[in-house]
C-alpha positions in Angstrom: 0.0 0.0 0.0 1.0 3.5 -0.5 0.6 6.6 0.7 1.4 10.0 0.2 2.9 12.4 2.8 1.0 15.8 2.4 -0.2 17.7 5.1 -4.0 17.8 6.8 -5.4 21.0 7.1 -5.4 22.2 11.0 -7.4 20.8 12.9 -8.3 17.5 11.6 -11.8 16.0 11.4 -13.7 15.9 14.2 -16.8 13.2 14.5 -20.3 13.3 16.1 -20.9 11.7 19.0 -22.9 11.7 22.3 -20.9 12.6 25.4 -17.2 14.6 25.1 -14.7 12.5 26.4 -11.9 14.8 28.2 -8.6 14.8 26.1 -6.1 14.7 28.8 -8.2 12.3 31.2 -8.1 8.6 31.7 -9.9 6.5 28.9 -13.7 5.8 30.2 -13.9 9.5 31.6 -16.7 11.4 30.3 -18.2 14.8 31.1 -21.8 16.1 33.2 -23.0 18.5 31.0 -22.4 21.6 33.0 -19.8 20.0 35.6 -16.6 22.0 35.6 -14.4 19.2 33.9 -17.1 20.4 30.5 -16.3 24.5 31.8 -12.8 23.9 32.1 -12.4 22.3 28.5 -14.2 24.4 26.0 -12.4 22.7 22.7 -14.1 19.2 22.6 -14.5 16.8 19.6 -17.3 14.5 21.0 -16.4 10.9 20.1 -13.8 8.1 19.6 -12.3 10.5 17.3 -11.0 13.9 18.6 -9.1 17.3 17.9 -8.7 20.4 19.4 -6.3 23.5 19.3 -4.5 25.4 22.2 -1.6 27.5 23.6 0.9 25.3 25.7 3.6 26.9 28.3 5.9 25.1 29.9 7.9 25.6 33.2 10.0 23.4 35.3 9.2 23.9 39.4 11.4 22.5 42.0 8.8 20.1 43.8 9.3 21.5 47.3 7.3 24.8 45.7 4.2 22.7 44.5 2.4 22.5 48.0 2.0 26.2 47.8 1.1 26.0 44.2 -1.3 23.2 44.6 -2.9 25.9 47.4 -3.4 28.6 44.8 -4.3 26.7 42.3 -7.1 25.1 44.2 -8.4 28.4 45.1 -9.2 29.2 41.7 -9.4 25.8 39.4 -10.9 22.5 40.0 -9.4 19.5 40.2 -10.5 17.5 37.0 -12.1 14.5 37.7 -8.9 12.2 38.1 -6.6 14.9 38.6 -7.1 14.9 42.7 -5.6 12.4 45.1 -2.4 12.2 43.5 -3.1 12.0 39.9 -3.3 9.4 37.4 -0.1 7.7 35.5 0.1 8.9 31.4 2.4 6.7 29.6 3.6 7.4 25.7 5.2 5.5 23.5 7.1 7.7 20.6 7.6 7.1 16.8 10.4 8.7 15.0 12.2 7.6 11.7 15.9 6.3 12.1 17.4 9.9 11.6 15.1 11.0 14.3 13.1 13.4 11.9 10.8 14.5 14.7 13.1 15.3 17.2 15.0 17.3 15.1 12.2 19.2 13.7 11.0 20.0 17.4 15.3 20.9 18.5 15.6 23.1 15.3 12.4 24.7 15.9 10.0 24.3 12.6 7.0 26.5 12.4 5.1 22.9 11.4 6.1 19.8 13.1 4.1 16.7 13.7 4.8 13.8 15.7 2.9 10.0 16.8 2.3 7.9 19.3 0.4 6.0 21.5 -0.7 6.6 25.3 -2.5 5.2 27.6 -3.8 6.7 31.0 -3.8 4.9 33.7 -1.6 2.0 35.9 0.3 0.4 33.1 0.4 -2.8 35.0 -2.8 -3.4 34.1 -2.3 -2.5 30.1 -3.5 -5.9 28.2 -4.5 -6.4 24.6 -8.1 -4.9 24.7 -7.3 -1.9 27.2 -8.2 1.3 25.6 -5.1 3.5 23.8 -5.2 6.6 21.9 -3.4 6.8 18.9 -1.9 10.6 18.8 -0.8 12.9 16.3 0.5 16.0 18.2 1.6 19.1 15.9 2.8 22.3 15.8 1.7 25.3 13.5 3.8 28.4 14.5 2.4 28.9 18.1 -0.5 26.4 18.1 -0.7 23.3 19.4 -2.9 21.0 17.8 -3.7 17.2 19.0 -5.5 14.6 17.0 -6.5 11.2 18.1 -8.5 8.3 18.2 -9.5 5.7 21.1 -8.6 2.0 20.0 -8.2 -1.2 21.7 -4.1 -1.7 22.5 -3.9 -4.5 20.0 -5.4 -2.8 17.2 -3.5 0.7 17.8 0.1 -1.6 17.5 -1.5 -3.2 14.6 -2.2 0.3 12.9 1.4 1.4 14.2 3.3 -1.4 14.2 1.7 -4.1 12.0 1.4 -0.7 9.7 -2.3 -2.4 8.5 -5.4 -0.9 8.7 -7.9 -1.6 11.2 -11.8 -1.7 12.0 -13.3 2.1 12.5 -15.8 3.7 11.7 -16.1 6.0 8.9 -15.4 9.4 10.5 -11.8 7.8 11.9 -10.6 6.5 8.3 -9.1 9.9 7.3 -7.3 9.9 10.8 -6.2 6.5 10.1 -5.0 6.9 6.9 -2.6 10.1 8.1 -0.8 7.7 10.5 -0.5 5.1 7.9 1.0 7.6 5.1 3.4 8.7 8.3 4.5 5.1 9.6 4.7 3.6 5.9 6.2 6.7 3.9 8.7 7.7 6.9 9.5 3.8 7.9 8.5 4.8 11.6 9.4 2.5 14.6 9.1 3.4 18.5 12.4 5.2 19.3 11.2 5.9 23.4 8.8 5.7 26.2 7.5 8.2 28.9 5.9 8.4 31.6 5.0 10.3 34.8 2.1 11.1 37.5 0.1 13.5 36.2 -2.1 16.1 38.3 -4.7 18.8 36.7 -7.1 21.3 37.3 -9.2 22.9 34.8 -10.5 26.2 34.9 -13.9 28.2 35.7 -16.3 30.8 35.2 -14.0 33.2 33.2 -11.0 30.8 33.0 -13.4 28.9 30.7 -10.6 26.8 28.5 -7.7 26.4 30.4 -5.8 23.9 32.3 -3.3 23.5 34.2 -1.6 19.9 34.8 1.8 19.1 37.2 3.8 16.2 35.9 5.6 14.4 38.8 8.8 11.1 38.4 9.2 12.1 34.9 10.8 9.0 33.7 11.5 6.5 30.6 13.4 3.9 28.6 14.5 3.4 24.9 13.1 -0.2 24.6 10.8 -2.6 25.4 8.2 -0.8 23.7 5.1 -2.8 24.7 3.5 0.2 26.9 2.5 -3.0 29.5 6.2 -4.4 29.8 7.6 -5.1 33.0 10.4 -3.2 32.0 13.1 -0.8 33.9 12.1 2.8 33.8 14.6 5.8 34.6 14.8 9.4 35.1 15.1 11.9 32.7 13.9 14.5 34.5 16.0 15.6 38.0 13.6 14.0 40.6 13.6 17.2 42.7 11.7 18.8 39.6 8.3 19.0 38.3 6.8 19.7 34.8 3.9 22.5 35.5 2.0 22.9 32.0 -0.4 25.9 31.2 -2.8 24.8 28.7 -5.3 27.6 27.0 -7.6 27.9 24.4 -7.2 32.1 23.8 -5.5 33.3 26.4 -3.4 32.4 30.1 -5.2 34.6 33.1 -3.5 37.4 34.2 -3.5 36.0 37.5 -1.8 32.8 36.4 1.2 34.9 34.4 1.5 36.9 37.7 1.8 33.9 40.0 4.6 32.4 37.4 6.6 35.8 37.9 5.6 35.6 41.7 7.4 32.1 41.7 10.0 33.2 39.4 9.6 30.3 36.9 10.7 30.8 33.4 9.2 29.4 30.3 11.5 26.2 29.1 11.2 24.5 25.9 12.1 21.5 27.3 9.6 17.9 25.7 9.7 15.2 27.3 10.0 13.2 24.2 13.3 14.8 23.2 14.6 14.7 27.0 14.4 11.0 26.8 15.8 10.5 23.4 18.8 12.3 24.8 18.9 11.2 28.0 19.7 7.6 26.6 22.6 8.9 24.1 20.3 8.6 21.2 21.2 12.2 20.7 23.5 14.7 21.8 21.9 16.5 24.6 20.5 20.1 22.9 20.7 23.6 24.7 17.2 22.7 25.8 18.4 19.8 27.8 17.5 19.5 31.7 20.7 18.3 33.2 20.3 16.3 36.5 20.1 12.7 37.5 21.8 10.2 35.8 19.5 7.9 33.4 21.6 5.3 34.1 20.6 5.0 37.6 17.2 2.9 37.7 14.5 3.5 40.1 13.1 0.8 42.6 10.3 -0.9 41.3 7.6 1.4 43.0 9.4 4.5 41.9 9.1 3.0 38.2 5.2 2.3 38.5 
């Protein structure tokens, strides 16, 4: 089969559906129709198949500041609906061609980059062959974001990505389908490295209609055993004593939000966690945008790894 690599048009296709399923939550989570997890995410594509557009900010926060964050942040956002009680695990597993295309693109910068992969929400102990995935294609256009996935069964999602065959979907998910197919076939795509990390989030209200907020705890990884469920040996790639804090927003950041990041002194980093991990395991040599720290060589225990 082939396929030809031209670009989508922002944005993607977005299906019909019956209840918006939260982009950044745990497969199964849906939304109460006027609950804050539906105020605090005004971008929604309603069904197996989804895309939305957004300003991302990123900041790295030494983890001893995050109890007073956490207090602030609660004062004005809501916890989503599995962001409270420490969080829920998000687990990626990255494609890239064997000259790295995708990192490079993000390291040099391009106004339009894309990447793919697969994650899963949740313990990944309990990953088995019918456990729900999402297939992901994440780009940039100049300053937007833009995600675009669909939900599939684990063993159909490595079909699609690794088995590079198309599977059973429904019509509105073909065209979806199809783009990751002309990227694993015409770019001879192959997992290059996992992530993962505890992730907690709010998301906003009233006027903060749109935005989120998420703190990304034990940033770690590993550049094989791909299978998402392996008992594999994870590592650090980010310094342990550090924490990712992401501002997510449809239009705009709050005022309030852009004065507590000067109030905290945090700076904007460029840092993604895909790249960190690609260098952290020698793959590449470590950019300017590198977080130095711990040593990836040094594994964690097994409970630090979950």
């Amino acid at each position: 089969m082939r396929f030809s690599l031209r670009r989508r048009p922002p944005g993607g296709e977005v299906a019909t559906g019956e209840s918006p399923a939260d982009p950044d939550a745990p497969p199964g989570h849906r939304l109460d129709p006027g609950g804050t997890d539906e105020a605090g995410h005004a971008l929604r594509a309603p069904s197996r198949l989804h895309a939305f557009n957004r300003y991302e900010i990123k900041y790295l926060v030494p983890s001893i500041d995050i109890p007073a964050l956490r207090e602030e942040f609660a004062g004005r956002l809501d916890y989503d609906s599995h962001g409270a009680n420490g969080g829920y695990g998000v687990w990626s597993v990255y494609y890239d061609t064997t000259g790295l295309r995708f990192y490079w693109e993000k390291i040099e910068g391009l106004k339009f980059r894309r990447k793919l992969r697969i994650r899963h929400y949740g313990d990944r102990f309990s990953i088995n062959e019918d456990t729900t995935v999402y297939v992901e294609i994440k780009q940039r256009v100049n300053k937007v974001t833009q995600k675009r996935r669909v939900a599939l069964p684990y063993r159909l999602a490595r079909q699609l990505c690794d088995g590079r065959e198309m599977v059973e979907h429904g019509p509105a998910q073909r065209a979806f389908l199809e783009e990751v197919l002309e990227l694993v076939c015409g770019l001879d795509l192959r997992p290059v490295a996992i992530t993962g990390y505890q992730r907690e989030a709010f998301v906003g209200r009233d006027a903060d209609v749109g935005l989120r907020v998420t703190l990304d705890h034990r940033v770690r990884g590993r550049d094989r055993d791909f299978h998402l469920g392996a008992d594999a040996e994870n590592r650090l790639i980010v310094p342990g004593k550090l924490c990712v804090l992401e501002i997510k927003a449809n239009e705009r950041v709050p005022y309030w939000l852009t004065d507590l990041a000067a109030r905290s002194n945090m700076s904007v980093v460029r840092m993604s966690k895909y790249c960190q991990s690609v260098e952290a395991f020698g793959q590449a040599p470590r950019s300017v945008f590198h977080v130095p720290g711990d040593d990836p060589t040094v594994a964690l225990t097994r409970s630090e790894a979950r």
